[in-house]
Structures are given as C-alpha cells and as structure tokens.
C-alpha positions in Angstrom: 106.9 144.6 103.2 104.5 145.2 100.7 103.3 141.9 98.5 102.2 141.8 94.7 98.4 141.5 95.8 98.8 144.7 97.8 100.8 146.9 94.7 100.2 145.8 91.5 96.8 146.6 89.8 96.3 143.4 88.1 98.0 140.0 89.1 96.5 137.3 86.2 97.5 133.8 84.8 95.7 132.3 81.6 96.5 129.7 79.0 99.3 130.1 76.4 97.8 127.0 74.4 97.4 123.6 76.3 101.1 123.4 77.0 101.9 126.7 78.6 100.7 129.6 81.3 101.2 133.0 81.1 101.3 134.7 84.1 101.1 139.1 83.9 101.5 141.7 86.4 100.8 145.0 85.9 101.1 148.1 87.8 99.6 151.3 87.2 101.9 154.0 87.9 105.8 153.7 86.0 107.8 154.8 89.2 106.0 151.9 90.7 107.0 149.7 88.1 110.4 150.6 87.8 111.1 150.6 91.9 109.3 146.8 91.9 111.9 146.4 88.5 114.8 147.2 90.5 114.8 145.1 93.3 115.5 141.9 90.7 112.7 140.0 92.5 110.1 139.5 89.2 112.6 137.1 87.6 112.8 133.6 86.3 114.0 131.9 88.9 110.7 133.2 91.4 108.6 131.7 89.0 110.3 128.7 88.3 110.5 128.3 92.1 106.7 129.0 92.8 105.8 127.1 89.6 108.4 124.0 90.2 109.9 124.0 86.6 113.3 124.8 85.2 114.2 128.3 84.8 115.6 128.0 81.5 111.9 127.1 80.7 110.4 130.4 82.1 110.0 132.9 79.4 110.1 136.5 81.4 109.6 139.9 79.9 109.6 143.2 81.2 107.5 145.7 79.5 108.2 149.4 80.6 105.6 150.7 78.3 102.9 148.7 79.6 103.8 148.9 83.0 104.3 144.7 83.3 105.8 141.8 83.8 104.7 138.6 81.8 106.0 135.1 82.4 105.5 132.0 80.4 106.2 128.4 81.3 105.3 125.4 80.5 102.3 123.9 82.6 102.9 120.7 84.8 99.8 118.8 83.2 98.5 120.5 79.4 94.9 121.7 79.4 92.0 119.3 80.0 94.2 116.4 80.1 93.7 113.9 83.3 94.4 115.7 86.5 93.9 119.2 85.0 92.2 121.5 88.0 92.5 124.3 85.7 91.2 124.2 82.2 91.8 127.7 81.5 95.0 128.3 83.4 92.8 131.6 85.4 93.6 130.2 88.9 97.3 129.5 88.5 98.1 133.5 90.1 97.5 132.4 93.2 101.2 131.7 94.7 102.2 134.9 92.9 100.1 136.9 95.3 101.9 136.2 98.2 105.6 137.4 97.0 106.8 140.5 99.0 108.3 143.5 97.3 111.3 145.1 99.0 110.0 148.7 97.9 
C-alpha cells in the first residue's frame, strides 16, 4: 500500500501563529487527489490521532482546486515557549509520512 511520502508531491507542516500547526498535502495530478479523497483516510480524526489532540480541534479542508489537503490544530507546546523542539513548526510532517493510502 502506497504511503503519503511515496504519492503526494509535497507533504509540509509550518506555524499557524505560536498556538497552531498547519499541516498541507498536495498532490500533483486531480485523479490522484480525488482517488486519495475517496478513501476517507485524510480526515480529522488521523490527525488528531497522529497529533494526540481532540478532533473537534482539527481544522481540515479539502481543496480540489489546489489539489490538497490542509490541517490545522492547535500545537501541544506554542512556539519558542519551554520545551519547544520546533520553533517554526517545519519538522512536525514527519508522522504524516508514514500513513498508507488504500489507492
């Protein structure tokens, strides 16, 4: 079974402000997209899962015309505060590399 890291052309997380992490995945072609759309796996629940927060607190758009998925949740320590490994939020990807695709 195929896994993000292997399909999608960009797999990226970044800082929504100090409080939140947006995490995007983006593939390049729309059948793609919409096969990886069907299979309901890219929903709240993975990411609150992977991300150990409430799913009512992960903010999940799909976005046909640009060919991605964004989520947004709050992050478990805010931005250069003590404990922070990740200033910028640009490592924070990593657990979504691993999910398999049913495709």
């Amino acid at each position: 079974m195929p896994r993000i890291r292997d399909i999608a052309k960009v797999c990226k997380s970044k800082n929504a402000g100090p409080f939140d992490l947006t995490l995007d995945i983006v593939f390049d072609k729309l059948d793609l997209f919409q096969r990886v759309r069907a299979t309901g796996v890219l929903c709240p629940a993975l990411f609150a899962r992977l991300y150990n927060v409430p799913a009512e607190h992960v903010l999940f758009t799909e976005y046909e015309a640009g060919l991605a998925f964004k989520a947004t949740l709050p992050r478990l320590v805010p931005a250069g505060d003590i404990g922070d490994t990740d200033m910028y939020g640009a490592q924070q990807h990593a657990p979504m590399l691993d999910v398999e695709i049913p495709i």
